[in-house]
C-alpha positions as CSV (number, residue, x, y, z in Angstrom):
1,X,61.0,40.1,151.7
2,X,60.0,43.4,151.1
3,X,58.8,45.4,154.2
4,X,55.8,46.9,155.3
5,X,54.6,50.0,157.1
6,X,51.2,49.9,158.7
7,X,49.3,53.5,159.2
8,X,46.2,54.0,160.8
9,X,44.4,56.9,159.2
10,X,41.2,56.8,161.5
11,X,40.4,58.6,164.4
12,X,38.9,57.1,167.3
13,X,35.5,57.5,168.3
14,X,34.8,58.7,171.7
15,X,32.2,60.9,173.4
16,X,32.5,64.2,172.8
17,X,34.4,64.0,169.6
18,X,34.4,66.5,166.8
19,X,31.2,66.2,164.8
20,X,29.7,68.3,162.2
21,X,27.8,71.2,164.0
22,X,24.5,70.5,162.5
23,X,21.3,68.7,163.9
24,X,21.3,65.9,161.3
25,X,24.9,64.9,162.1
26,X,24.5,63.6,166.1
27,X,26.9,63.8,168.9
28,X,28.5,60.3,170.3
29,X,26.9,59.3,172.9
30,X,28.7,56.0,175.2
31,X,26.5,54.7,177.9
32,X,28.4,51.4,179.9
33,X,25.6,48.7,179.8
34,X,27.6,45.7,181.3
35,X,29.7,46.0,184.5
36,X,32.6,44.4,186.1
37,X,31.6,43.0,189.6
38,X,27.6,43.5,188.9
39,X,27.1,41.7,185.5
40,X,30.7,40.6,185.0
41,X,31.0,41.1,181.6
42,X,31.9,44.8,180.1
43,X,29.5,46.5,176.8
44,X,28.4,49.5,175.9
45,X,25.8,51.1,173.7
46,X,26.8,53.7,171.4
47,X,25.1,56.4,169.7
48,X,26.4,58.1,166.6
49,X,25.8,59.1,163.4
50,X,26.7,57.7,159.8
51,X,28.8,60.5,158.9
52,X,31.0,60.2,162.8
53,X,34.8,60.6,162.8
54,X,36.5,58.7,160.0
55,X,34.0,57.3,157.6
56,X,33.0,56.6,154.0
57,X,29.7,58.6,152.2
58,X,27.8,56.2,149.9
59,X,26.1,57.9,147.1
60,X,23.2,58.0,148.8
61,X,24.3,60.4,150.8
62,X,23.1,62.5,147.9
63,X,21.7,60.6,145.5
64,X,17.9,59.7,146.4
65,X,18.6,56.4,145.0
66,X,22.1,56.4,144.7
67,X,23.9,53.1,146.0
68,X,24.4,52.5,149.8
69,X,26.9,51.2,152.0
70,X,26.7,47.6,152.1
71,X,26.7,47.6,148.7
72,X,29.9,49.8,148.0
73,X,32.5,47.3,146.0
74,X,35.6,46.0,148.1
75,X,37.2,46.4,145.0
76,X,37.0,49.9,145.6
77,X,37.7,50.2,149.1
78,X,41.1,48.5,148.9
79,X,43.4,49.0,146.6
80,X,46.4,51.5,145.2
81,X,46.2,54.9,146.3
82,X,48.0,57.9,144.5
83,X,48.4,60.5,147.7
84,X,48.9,64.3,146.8
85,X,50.6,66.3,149.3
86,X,48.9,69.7,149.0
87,X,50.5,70.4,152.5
88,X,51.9,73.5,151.7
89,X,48.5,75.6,151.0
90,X,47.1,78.1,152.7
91,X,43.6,77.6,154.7
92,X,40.5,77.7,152.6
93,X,42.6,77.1,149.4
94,X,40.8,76.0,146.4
95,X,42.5,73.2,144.2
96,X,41.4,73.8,140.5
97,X,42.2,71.2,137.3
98,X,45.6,72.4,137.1
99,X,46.4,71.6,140.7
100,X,45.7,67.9,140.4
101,X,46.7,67.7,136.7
102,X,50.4,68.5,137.6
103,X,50.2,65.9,140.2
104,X,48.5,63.0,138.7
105,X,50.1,63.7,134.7
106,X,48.3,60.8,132.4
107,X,48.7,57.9,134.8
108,X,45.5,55.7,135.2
109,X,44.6,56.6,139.1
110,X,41.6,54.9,140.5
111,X,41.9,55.8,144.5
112,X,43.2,59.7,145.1
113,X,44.4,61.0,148.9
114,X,44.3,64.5,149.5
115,X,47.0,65.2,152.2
116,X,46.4,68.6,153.7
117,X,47.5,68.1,157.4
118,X,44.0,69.5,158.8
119,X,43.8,66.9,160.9
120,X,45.8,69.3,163.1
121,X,42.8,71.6,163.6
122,X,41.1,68.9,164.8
123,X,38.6,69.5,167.7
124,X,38.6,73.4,166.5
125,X,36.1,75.5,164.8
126,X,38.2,76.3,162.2
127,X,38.2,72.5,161.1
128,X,35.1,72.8,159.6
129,X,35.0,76.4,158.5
130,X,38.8,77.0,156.6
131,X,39.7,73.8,154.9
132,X,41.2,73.7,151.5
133,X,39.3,72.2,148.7
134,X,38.6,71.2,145.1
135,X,36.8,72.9,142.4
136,X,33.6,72.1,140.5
137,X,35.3,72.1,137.6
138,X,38.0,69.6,139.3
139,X,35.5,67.5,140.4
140,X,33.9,66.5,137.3
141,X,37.7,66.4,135.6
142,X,38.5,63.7,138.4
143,X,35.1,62.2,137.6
144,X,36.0,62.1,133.9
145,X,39.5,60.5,134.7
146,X,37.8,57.3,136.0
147,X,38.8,58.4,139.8
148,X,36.4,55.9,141.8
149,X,37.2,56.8,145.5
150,X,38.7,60.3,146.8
151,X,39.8,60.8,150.1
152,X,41.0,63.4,152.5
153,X,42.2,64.6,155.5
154,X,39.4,67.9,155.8
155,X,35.7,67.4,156.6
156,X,34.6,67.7,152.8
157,X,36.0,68.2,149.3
158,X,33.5,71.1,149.0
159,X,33.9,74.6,149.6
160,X,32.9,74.9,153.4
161,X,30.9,78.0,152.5
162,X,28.6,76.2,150.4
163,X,26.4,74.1,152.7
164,X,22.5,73.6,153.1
165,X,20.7,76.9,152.8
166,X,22.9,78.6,149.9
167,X,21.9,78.5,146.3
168,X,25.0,76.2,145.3
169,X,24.7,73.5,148.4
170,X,27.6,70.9,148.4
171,X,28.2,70.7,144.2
172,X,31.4,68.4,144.7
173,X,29.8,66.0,146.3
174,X,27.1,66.1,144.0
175,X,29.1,65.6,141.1
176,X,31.2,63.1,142.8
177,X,28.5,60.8,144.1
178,X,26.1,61.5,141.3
179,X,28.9,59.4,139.0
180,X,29.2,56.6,141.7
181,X,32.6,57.6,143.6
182,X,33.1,57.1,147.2
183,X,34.4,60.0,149.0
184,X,36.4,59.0,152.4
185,X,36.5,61.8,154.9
186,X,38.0,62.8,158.0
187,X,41.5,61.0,157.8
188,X,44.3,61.5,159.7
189,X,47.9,60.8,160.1
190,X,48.6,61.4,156.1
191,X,51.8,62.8,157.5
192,X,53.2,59.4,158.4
193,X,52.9,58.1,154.7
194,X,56.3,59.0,152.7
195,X,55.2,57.2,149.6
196,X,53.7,58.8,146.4
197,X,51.4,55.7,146.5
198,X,50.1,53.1,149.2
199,X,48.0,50.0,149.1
200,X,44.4,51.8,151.1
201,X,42.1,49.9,153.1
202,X,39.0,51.1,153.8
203,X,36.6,49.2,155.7
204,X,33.0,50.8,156.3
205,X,30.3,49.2,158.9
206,X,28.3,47.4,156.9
207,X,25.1,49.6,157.4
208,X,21.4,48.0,155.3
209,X,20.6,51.1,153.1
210,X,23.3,53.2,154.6
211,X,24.0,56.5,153.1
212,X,27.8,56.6,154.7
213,X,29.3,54.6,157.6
214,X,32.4,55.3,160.0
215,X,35.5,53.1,158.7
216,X,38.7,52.0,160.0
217,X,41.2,53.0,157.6
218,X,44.5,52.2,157.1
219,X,47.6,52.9,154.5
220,X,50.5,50.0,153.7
221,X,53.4,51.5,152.4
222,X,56.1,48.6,150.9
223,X,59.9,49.2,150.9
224,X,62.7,47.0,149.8
């Protein structure tokens, strides 16, 4: 029986955790409803936003009538994953065609991971402001290669200086969600996987009309 390896990828969500520094991206609010001793039972409203922690954007997320969460195929979501351990780059790197050509050769590839080991800026500025990431150009190559999810241990696979109010706001994810992939952001742990490819689970809330939801994600790895 072969064995199996178990990672989580997902952070946990707690209040006061990282989130994008903009309005329409809210902070994570926990407010204990349900007490021990007064109502004997424990719960707990939570307030957070579709794009908190570890989570999945929908094409809608871009796409005015792009398809939304709780119609994303489980196909998709789980399923062999080719991870590329770019690692070794420096901060605010930009990974062009012949980065992920070299990697990925001619071998069909329908889920991609992005290992950079950002998730060790985590909680810092510099998260959200230096991360590596892919080109335009790389974008619709990946597109054009039948790549149907992409995921990553950064915030974004855009350039971080290309946000709302410049002239070229968030292209990659244009381009990617324009064509229908899911992007999966915000993982973590990628330095626990030793294998060039895993089995991926990813496992969004299922959100009515949801342009993104948080997921639990996790990476199988198989040995002998």
């Amino acid at each position: 029986m072969k064995q199996r390896k178990i990672i989580d990828l997902t952070y946990s969500i707690s209040e006061g955790m990282t989130t994008f520094p903009v309005h329409w991206h809210p902070p994570v609010e926990i407010t204990i409803l349900g007490r021990h001793g007064i109502e004997n039972r424990e719960t707990r409203k939570i307030t957070l936003g579709t794009h908190t922690g570890t989570h999945c954007d929908a094409p809608r997320h871009f796409v005015p009538k792009g398809n939304t969460v709780e119609n994303l195929s489980l196909d998709t979501l789980i399923g062999q994953a080719r991870v590329l351990d770019f690692s070794h780059i420096l901060p605010f790197t930009e990974l062009g065609i012949d980065d992920l050509s070299s990697r990925i050769g001619d071998r069909p590839c329908e889920r991609l991971i992005l290992r950079f080991d950002w998730d060790k800026h985590w909680g810092t500025l510099r998260y959200y402001s230096d991360h590596p990431f892919i080109s335009e150009d790389a974008a619709q190559w990946l597109v054009d290669r039948g790549v149907k999810l992409l995921a990553m241990d950064s915030p974004m696979p855009d350039n971080p200086k290309n946000g709302r109010g410049t002239p070229n706001d968030s292209p990659v994810h244009k381009i990617t969600l324009n064509a229908g992939m899911i992007l999966v952001e915000y993982l973590c742990n990628l330095s626990s996987i030793t294998a060039e490819e895993v089995e991926l689970i990813v496992m969004p809330l299922k959100i009515q009309e949801g342009d993104g939801a948080p997921v639990r994600c996790v990476a199988i790895e198989y040995g002998s």
